[in-house]
N, C-alpha and C positions, 0 to 999 in steps of 0.2 A: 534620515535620522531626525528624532525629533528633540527639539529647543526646550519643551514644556517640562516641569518639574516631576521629579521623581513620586510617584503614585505608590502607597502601599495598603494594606489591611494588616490589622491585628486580633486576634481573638484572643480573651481570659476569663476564667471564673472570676465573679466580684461580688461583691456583697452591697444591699442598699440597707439603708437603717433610717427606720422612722421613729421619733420621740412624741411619745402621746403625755400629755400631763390628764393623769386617769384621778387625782386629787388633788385637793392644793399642797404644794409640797413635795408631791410626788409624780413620778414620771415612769414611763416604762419603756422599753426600748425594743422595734421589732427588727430583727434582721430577715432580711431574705436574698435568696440566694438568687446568681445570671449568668448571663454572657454580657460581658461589654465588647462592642465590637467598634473597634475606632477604625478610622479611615487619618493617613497620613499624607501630608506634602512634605517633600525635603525632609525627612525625621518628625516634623512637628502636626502632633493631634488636629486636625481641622475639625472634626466631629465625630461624636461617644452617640452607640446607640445602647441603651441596655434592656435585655429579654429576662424577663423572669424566669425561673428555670426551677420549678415543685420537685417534690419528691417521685409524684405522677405525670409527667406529662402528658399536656392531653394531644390528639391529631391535631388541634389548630397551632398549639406551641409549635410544635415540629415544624408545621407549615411556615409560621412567622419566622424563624429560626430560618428555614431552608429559603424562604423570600429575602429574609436578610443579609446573608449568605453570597446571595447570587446576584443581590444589585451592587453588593459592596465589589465583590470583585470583576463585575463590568465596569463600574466606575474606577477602579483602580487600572483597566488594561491589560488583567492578565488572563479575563477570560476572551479565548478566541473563539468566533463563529466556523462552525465547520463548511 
């Protein structure tokens, strides 16, 4: 039985936003859309990765995405080796 703290993964859609001041006075605001994929101890956040996520994606998103994915839940313990 192991002593070490409980290990988890979460995935959500999230949004980033960047403010550009495009003149003086003014600003503009970009959203873009993700995945935020956090890694958990005991309940709490240890670390946020986020993917951008187009209206297109291309094979390398998917890739990053599916690389993502799969270290997160090695790290977490819950993928087994056959």
């Amino acid at each position: 039985m192991s002593t070490s703290p409980q290990r988890g993964v979460s995935l959500r859609a999230s949004y980033r936003s960047v403010v550009l001041d495009t003149a003086p006075g003014h600003r503009s605001v970009l959203r873009y859309p993700g995945l935020a994929l956090a890694r958990h101890i005991a309940g709490a956040v240890t670390e946020e990765l986020w993917l951008p996520m187009g209206d297109e994606p291309t094979e390398a998103d998917d890739e990053a995405l599916i690389d993502a994915l799969r270290e997160a839940l090695l790290w977490s313990g819950t993928a087994h080796s056959r």
